[in-house]
C-alpha positions in Angstrom: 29.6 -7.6 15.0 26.9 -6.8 17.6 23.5 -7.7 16.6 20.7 -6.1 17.8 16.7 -6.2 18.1 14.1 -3.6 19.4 10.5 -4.7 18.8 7.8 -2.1 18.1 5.6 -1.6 21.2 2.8 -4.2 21.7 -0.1 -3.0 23.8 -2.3 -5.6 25.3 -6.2 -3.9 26.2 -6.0 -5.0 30.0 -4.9 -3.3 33.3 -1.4 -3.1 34.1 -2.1 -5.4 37.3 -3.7 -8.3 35.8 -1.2 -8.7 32.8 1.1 -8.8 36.1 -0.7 -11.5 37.1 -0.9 -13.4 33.5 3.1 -13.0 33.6 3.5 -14.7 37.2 1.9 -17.6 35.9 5.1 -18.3 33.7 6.8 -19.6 36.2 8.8 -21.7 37.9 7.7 -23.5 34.7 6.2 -22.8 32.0 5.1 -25.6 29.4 3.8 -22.9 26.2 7.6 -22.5 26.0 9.3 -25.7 25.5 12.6 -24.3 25.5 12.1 -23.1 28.8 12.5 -25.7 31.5 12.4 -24.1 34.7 13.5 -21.0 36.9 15.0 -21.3 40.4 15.3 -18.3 42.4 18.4 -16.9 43.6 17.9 -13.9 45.5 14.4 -12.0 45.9 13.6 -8.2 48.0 10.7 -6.4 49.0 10.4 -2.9 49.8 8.4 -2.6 53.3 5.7 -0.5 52.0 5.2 -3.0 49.5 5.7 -1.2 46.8 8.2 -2.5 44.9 9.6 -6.4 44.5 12.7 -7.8 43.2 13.6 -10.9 41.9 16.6 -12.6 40.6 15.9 -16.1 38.9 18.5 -19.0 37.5 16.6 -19.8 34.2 17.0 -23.2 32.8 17.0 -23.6 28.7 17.0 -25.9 26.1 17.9 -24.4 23.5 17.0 -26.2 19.8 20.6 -26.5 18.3 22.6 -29.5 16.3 23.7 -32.1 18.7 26.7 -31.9 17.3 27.1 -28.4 18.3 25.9 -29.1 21.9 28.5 -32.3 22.0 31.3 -29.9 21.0 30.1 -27.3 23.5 30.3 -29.8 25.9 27.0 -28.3 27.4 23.0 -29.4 27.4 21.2 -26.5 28.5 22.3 -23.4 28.3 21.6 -20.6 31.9 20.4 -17.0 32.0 20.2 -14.9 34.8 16.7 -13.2 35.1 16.3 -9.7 37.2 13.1 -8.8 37.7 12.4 -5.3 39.7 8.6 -4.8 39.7 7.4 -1.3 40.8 3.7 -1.1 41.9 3.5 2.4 42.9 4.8 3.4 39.3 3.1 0.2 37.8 6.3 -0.4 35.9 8.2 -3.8 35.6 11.7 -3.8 34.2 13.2 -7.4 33.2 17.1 -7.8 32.3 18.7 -11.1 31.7 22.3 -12.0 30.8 23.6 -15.8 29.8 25.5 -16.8 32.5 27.0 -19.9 30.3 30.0 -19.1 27.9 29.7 -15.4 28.8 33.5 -15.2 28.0 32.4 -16.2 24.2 29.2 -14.9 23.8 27.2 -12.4 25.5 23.5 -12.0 25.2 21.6 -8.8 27.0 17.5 -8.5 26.6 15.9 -5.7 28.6 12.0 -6.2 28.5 9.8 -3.7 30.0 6.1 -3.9 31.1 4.3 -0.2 31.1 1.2 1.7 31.4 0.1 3.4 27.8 0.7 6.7 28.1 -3.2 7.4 26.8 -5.2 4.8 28.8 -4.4 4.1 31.9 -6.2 1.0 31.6 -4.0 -0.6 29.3 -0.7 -2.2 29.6 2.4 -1.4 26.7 5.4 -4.1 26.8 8.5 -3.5 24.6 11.5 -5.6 24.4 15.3 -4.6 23.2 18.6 -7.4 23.1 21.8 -7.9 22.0 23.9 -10.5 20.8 27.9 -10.2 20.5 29.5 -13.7 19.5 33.4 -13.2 20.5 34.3 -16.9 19.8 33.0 -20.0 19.7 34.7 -22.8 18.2 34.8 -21.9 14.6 31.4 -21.6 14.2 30.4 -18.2 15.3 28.4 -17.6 11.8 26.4 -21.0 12.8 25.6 -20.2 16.5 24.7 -16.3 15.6 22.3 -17.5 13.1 20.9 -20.6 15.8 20.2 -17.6 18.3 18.2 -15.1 16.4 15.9 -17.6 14.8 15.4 -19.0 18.7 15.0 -15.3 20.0 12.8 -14.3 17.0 10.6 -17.7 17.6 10.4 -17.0 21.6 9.2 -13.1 20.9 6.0 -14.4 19.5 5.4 -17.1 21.5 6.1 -14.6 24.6 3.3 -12.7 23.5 1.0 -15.9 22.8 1.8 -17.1 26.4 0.4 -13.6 28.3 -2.8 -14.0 25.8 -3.2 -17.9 26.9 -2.9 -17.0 30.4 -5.0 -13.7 30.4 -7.9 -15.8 29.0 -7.4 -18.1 31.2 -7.7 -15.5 34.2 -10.8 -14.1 32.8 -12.4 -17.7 32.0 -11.8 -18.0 36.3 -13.7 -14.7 36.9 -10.7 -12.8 37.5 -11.4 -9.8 35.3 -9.6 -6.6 37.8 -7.0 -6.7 40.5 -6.8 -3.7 42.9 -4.1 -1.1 42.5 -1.4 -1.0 45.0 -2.2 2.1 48.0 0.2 2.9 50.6 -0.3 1.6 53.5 -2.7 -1.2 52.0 -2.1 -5.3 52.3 1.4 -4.9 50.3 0.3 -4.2 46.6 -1.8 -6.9 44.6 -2.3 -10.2 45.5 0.1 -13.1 43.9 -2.2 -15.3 41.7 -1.2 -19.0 41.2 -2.5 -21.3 38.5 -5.0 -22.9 40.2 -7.1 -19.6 40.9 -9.6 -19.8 43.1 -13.2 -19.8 42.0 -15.3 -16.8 43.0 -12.7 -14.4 42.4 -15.3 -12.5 40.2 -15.2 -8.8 40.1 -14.7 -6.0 36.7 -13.9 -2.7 35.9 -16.4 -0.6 37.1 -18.5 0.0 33.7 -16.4 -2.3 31.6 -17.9 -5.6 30.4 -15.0 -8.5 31.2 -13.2 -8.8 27.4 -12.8 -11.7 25.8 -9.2 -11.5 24.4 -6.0 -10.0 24.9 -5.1 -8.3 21.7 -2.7 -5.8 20.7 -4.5 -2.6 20.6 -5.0 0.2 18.2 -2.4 2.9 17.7 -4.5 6.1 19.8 -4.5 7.7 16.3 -7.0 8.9 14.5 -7.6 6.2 11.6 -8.5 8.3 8.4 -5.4 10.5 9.2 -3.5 10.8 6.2 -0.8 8.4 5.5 -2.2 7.2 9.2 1.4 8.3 9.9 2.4 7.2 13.9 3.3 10.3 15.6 6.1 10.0 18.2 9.4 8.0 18.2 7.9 4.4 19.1 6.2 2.2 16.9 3.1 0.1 17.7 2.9 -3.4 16.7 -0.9 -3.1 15.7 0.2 -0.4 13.5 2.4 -1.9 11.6 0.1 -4.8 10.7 -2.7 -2.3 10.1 -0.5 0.3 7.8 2.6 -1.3 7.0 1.5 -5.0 6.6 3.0 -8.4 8.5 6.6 -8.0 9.4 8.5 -10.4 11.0 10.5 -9.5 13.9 13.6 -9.2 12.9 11.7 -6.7 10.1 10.1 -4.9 12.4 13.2 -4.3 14.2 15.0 -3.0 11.2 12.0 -0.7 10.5 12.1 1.0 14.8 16.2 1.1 14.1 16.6 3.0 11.0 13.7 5.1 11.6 15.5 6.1 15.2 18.2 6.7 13.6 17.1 9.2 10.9 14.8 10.9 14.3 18.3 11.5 16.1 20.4 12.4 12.6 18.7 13.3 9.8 18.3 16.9 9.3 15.0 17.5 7.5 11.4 16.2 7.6 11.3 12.0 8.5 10.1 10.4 6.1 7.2 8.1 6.5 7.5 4.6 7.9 6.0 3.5 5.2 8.5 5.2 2.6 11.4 4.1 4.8 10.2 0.4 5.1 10.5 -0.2 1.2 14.1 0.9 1.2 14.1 -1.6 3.8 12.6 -4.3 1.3 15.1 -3.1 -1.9 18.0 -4.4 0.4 16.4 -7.6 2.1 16.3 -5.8 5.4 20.0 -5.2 5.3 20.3 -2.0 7.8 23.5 -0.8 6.8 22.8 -1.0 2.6 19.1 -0.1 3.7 20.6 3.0 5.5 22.6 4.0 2.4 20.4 3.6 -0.1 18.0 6.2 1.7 20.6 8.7 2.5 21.3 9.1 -1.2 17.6 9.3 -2.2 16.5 12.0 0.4 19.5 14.2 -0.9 18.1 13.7 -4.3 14.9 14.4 -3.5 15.8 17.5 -1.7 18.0 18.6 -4.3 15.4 18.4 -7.2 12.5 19.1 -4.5 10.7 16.0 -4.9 8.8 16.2 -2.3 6.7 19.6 -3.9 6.4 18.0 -7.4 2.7 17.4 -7.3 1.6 20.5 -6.3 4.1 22.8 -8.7 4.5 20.8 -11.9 2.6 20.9 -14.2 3.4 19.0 -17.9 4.0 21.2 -21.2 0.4 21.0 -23.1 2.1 18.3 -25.8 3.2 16.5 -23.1 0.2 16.3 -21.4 -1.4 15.5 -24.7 0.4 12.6 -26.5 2.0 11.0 -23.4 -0.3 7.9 -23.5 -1.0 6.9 -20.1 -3.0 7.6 -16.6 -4.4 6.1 -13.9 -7.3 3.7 -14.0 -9.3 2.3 -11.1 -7.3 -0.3 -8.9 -6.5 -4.1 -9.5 -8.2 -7.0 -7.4 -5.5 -6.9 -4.7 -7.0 -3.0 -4.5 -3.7 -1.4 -6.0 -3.6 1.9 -8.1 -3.6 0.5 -11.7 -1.4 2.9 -14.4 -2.3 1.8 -18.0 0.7 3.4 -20.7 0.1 2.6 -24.4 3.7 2.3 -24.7 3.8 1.8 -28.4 1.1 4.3 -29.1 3.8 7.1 -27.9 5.5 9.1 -30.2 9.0 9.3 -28.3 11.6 11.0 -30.9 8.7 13.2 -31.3 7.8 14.2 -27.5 12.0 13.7 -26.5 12.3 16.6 -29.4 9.4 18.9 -28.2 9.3 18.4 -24.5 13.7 17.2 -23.9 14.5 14.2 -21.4 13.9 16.7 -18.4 10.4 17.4 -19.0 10.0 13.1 -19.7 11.8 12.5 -16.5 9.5 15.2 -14.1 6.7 13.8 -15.6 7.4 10.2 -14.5 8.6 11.5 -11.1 5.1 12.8 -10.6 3.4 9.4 -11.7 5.3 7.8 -9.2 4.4 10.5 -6.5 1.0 10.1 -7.1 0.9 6.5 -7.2 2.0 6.7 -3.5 -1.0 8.7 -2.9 -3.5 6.6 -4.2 -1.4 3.7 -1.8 -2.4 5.8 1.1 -6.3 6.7 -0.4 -6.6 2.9 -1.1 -5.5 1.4 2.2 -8.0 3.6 4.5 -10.4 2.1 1.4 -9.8 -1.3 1.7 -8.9 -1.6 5.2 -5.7 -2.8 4.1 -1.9 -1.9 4.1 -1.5 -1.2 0.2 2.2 0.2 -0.7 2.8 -0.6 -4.1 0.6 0.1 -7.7 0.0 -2.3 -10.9 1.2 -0.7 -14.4 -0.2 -2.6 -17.4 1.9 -1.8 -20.3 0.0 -2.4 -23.7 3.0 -2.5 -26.3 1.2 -2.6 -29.7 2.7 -0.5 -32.4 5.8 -0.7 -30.7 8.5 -1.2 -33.5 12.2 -0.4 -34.8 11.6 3.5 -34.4 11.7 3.2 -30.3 14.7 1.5 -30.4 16.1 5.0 -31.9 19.0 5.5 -29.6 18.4 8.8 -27.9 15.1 7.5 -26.9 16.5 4.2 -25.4 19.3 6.0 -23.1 16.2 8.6 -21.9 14.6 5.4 -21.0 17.5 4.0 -19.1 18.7 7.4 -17.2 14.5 6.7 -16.0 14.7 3.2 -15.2 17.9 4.4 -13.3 16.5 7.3 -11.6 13.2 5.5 -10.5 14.8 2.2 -9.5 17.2 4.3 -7.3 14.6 6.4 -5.4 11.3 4.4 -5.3 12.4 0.5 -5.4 9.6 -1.6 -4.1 6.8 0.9 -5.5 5.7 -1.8 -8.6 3.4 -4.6 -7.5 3.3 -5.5 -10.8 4.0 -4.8 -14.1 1.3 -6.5 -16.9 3.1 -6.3 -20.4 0.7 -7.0 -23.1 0.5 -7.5 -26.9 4.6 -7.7 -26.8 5.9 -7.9 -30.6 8.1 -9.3 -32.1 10.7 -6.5 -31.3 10.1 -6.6 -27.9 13.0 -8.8 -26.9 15.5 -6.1 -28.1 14.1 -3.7 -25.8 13.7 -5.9 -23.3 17.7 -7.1 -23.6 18.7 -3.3 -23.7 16.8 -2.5 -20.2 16.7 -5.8 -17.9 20.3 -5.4 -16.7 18.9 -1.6 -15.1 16.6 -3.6 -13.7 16.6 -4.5 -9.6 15.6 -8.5 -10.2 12.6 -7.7 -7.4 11.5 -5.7 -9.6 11.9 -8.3 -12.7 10.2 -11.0 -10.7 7.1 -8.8 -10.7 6.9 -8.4 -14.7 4.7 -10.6 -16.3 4.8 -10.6 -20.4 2.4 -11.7 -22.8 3.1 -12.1 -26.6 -0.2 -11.1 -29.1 -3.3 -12.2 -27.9 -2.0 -14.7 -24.8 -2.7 -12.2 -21.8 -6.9 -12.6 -22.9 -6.9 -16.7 -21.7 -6.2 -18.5 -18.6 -3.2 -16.8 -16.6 -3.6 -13.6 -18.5 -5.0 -10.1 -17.3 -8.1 -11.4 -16.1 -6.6 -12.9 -13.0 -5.7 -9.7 -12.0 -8.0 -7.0 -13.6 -11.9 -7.1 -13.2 -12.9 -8.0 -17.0 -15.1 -4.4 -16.3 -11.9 -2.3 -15.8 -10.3 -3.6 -18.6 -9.9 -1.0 -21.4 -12.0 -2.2 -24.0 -8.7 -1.8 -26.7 -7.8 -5.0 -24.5 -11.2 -6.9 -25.2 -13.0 -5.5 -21.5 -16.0 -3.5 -21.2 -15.2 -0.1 -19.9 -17.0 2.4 -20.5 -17.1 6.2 -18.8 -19.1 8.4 -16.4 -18.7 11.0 -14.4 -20.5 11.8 -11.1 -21.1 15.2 -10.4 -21.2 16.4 -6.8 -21.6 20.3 -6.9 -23.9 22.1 -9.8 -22.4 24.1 -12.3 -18.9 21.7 -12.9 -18.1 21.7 -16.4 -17.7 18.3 -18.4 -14.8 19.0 -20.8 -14.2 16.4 -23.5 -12.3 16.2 -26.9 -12.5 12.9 -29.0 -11.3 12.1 -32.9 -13.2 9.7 -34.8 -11.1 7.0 -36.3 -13.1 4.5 -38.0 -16.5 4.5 -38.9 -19.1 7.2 -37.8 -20.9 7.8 -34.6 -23.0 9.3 -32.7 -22.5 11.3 -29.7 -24.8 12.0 -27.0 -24.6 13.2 -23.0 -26.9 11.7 -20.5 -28.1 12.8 -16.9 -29.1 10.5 -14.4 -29.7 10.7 -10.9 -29.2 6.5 -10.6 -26.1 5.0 -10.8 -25.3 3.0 -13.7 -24.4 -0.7 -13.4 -21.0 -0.5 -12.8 -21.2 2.6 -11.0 -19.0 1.0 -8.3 -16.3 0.9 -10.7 -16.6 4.4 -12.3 -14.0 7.3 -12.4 -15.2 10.5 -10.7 -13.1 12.8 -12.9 -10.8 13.1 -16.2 -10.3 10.3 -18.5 -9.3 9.1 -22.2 -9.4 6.3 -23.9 -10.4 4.5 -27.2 -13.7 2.6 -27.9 -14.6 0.1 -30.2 -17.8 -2.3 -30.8 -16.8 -3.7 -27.7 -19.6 -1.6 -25.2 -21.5 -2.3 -22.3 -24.5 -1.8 -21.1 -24.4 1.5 -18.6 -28.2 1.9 -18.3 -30.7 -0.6 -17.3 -32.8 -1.8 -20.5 -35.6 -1.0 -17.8 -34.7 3.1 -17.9 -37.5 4.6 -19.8 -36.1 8.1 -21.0 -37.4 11.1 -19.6 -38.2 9.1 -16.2 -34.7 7.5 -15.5 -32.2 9.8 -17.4 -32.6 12.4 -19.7 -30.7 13.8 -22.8 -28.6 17.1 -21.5 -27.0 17.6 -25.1 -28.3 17.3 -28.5 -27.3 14.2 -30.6 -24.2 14.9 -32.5 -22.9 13.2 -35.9 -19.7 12.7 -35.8 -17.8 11.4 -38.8 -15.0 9.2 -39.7 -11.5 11.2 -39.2 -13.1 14.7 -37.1 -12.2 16.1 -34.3 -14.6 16.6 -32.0 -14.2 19.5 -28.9 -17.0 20.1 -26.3 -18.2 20.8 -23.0 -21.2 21.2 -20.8 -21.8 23.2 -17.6 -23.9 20.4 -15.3 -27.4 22.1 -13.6 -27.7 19.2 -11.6 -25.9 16.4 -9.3 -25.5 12.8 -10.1 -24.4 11.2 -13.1 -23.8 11.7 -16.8 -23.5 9.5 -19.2 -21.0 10.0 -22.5 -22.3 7.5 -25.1 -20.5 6.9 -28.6 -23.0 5.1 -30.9 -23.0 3.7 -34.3 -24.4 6.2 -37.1 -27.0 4.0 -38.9 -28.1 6.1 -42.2 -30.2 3.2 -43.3 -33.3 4.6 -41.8 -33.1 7.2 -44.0 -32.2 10.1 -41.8 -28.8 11.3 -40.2 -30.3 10.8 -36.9 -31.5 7.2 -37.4 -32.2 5.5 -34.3 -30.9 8.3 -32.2 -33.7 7.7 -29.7 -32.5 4.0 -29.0 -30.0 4.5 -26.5 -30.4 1.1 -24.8 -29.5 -0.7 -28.8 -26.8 -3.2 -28.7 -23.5 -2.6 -30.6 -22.3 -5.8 -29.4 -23.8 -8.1 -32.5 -22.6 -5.5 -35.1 -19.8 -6.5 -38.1 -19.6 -2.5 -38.7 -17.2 -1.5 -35.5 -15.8 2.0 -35.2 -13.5 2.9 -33.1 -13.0 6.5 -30.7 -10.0 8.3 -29.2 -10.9 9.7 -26.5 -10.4 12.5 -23.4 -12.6 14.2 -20.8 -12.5 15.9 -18.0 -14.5 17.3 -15.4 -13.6 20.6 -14.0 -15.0 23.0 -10.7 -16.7 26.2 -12.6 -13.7 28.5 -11.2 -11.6 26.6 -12.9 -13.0 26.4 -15.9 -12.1 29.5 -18.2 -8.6 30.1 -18.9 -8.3 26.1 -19.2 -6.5 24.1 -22.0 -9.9 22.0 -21.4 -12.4 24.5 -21.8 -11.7 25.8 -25.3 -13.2 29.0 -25.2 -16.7 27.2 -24.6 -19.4 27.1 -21.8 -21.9 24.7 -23.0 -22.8 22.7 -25.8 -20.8 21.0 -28.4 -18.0 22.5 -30.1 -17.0 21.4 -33.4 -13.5 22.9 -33.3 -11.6 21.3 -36.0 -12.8 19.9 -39.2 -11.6 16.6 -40.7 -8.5 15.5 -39.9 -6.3 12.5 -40.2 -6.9 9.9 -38.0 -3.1 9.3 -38.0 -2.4 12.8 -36.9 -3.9 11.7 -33.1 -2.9 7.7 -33.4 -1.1 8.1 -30.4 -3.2 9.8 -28.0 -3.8 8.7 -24.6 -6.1 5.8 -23.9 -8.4 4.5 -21.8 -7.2 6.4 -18.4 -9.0 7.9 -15.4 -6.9 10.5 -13.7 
């Protein structure tokens, strides 16, 4: 079998002429490369204009193999035959080598080529292709095909090292430009031996001397979405930047299969980054890689994947009592997806909604996980391709495990496993019961064990100590059902937005109030800007200063409400002005004497109290032309809207919790 290697395009931020003249300096010798010894050459031409140079070269190589191997080769170093044709009118140099020993057994074939980007002419591309096609060799083909890749692999970086050493080293001399070749001129630029002379000082007109050869940023726009590369080449600074460190070998994997879909895939391309995790699934294997993605993009054009966040939309129950939704971003910046697995009512939803409905829903999770992977690496400045999903498992029991339930579950795990492997960071299980196990026998086998690697379970209260959550949530994101202190706001941009927001009291009674401020509140930083739900407890922070005086800092936008143990409560107010509002539940203390004792103390402290309640909770903020007509808006425009009267706290046990969407 041939293998092959094709490396992304590296651009170095210099003139085509002086990375020439960083390149002479690799020979006859060059020590940065100890496996390279020393070049003789063999036949050289010049044009008579000057123009163009050609040079064949004997290269001499140790190459870092067993002695064994070397003994049974009967051979020390091993000889390639270097052709270089150097073009200064076009600025172009084109290197091809060929081994010249055992080429009847093996036969290696590198073309490297040395180019002016195509958007500045002031900067150099190089990109480098070879082959290797072991026919025989002693028995131990496997052993020699696997010495000569990592050697290739190891001298591709330390290629690109080399022109960086000796580019600083020109520009440490005061060589900083080198003319352009002109016909009839002295014969193109001048050759330029180690020892430059001194005084050889001169820079681009209007250009301070750099002080680094680096690759250079893609000529992309950088907040373009995806920061998807345009053309058929890939550039080696944006794959660090937007797809993350890749070795070479990877990288080459990555340009081949991508080429490959450009010249046969009928259809859009999908992005790199997309392709590069089908990449990952298989360990990099092209062929499995290759298949694997074939069979996803026909299911994704059969089911019309691709158009699943702008046209579905989940049934209302759905929507309702699926307990889960997306919540900030873990410390490594990835999209965090909290489900209250055992809060979920699934004979109930699989009987309302069928597996279907389940299934599209979970597609659309995952599509817009990949969104917030692209939102949160322009963010953080960082290539981020996969999300977190903490799982919080408490109330799960025997009724999960009813059958029907368990092979929906499975046909998922299938279906997403299949079609978007490498998506999961990491999976957080938490409060795990006793019956977990069961489950977890039933579904592991669907499992890809990647993915299993990344599932980290903790049994009752363990993921709260060392090694728990903690190390990988901030302690404010965390839901405060999990012991954190999150609580909710909701900045407002544009006047006349409508905060929507429906909450059932389940223990205890309360007090509910909406705040306006024009400061941000303490953890601001870590706010959503929109919809969220989730359940509160005696476990709240502090979201307004204790220095806020009322009236000055915030003000009240909503009367106090009384909300008691086991309503429903449905509201919603139209904003007047920007910033940010403040939903507070507080503890109802009658012992004043009056329903509204201590109303007025906003800043009080629930933290000390032995009297917790405890809040289900949803809201949602919506653009004024969207409001009517909305599930959300319940037939209200402003004010509080006590919709339903008591009701059992059990009916609503397994809303959603705790989730910014």
């Amino acid at each position: 079998m041939v293998q092959k290697y094709q490396s992304p395009v590296r651009v170095y931020k210099y003139p085509f002429e002086l990375v020439m003249a960083a390149y002479e300096k690799r020979f006859p010798t060059c020590p940065l490369i100890p496996v390279f010894i020393g070049s003789d050459i063999i036949n050289e031409h010049k044009s008579e204009d000057g123009s163009l140079h050609v040079v064949e070269r004997s290269c001499k190589l140790n190459v870092d193999a067993p002695r064994l191997l070397k003994k049974i080769a009967g051979v020390e170093y091993v000889y390639f035959i270097q052709k270089n044709t150097l073009n200064w009118k076009e600025r172009t140099l084109l290197i091809e080598a060929r081994n010249e020993t055992f080429s009847t057994r093996v036969l290696v074939n590198e073309t490297c080529s040395y180019s002016v980007h195509p958007d500045n002419e002031d900067w150099t591309c190089f990109e480098q292709s070879a082959s290797l096609d072991i026919k025989s060799f002693f028995g131990f083909e496997s052993t020699v095909e696997k010495i000569a890749m990592k050697q290739y692999t190891a001298n591709i970086k330390r290629g690109k090292e080399v022109i960086e050493f000796y580019l600083n080293e020109l520009i440490s001399q005061g060589i900083t430009h080198i003319p352009r070749w002109t016909p009839g001129g002295t014969g193109g630029p001048p050759h330029v031996s180690r020892a430059a002379t001194s005084g050889h000082r001169c820079s681009i007109e209007g250009r301070e001397p750099e002080l680094e050869a680096s690759s250079a940023p893609t000529p992309q726009r950088a907040d373009a979405p995806g920061a998807e590369q345009d053309g058929d080449k890939l550039e080696a600074e944006y794959i660090e930047r937007y797809l993350g460190h890749l070795t070479p070998l990877q990288e080459s994997a990555l340009i081949h299969l991508r080429q490959w879909l450009q010249e046969t895939h009928k259809g859009k391309i999908p992005k790199d980054d997309h392709i590069l995790r089908f990449l990952r699934a298989r360990d990099f294997n092209l062929e499995k890689a290759r298949e694997m993605l074939c069979q996803s993009l026909s299911w994704r054009k059969q089911y019309q994947v691709d158009y699943i966040l702008q046209t579905w939309r989940p049934p209302p129950i759905l929507e309702e009592y699926y307990a889960g939704g997306w919540h900030y971003h873990d410390r490594d910046g990835r999209p965090l997806y909290i489900l209250r697995l055992g809060q979920i009512d699934t004979k109930g939803l699989l009987k309302a909604v069928g597996e279907e409905a389940i299934l599209r829903h979970v597609l659309s999770i995952n599509e817009e996980g990949q969104r917030r992977c692209d939102e949160n690496t322009h963010l953080f400045g960082q290539p981020i391709r996969s999300w977190t999903c903490l799982v919080d498992l408490e109330g799960l029991n025997m009724r999960h495990l009813w059958r029907p339930g368990v092979k929906a579950l499975l046909r998922i795990i299938e279906v997403v496993e299949a079609n978007y492997p490498e998506t999961l960071g990491r999976l957080l299980i938490v409060r795990a019961p006793r019956v977990f196990p069961v489950l977890w026998t039933l579904v592991s086998p669907f499992i890809n064990e990647n993915s299993r690697r990344k599932f980290l379970i903790y049994s009752g209260n363990n993921y709260q100590g060392p090694g728990g959550v903690c190390d990988y949530l901030d302690k404010e994101i965390i839901p405060d059902f999990l012991g954190g202190d999150c609580m909710i706001t909701a900045e407002i941009v544009e006047v006349e937005s409508v905060i929507t927001w429906d909450f059932d009291v389940l223990r205890g009674d309360v007090v509910f109030s909406l705040f306006h401020s024009k400061r941000a509140p303490e953890v601001g930083q870590k706010e959503p800007a929109s919809g969220a739900t989730g359940a509160t407890s005696g476990n709240n922070v502090q979201l307004m200063d204790k220095n806020w005086v009322l009236g000055v800092d915030y003000r009240r936008v909503e009367s106090p409400l009384v909300c008691r143990e086991g309503e429903s409560i449905q509201g919603s107010h139209v904003t007047r002005w920007p910033g940010f509002y403040i939903l507070q539940w507080k503890m109802h203390s009658p012992a004043s004497g009056s329903s509204l004792a201590r109303v007025d103390d906003v800043l009080a402290s629930l933290q000390g109290s032995s009297h917790k309640c405890k809040v289900l909770y949803y809201f949602e903020v919506l653009a004024s032309e969207d409001f009517r007509g909305s599930m959300s808006s319940l037939e209200s425009c402003s004010g509080f809207s006590q919709l339903s009267g008591v009701t059992s706290s059990s009916n609503k046990s397994h809303s959603s919790s705790l989730i910014s969407r």
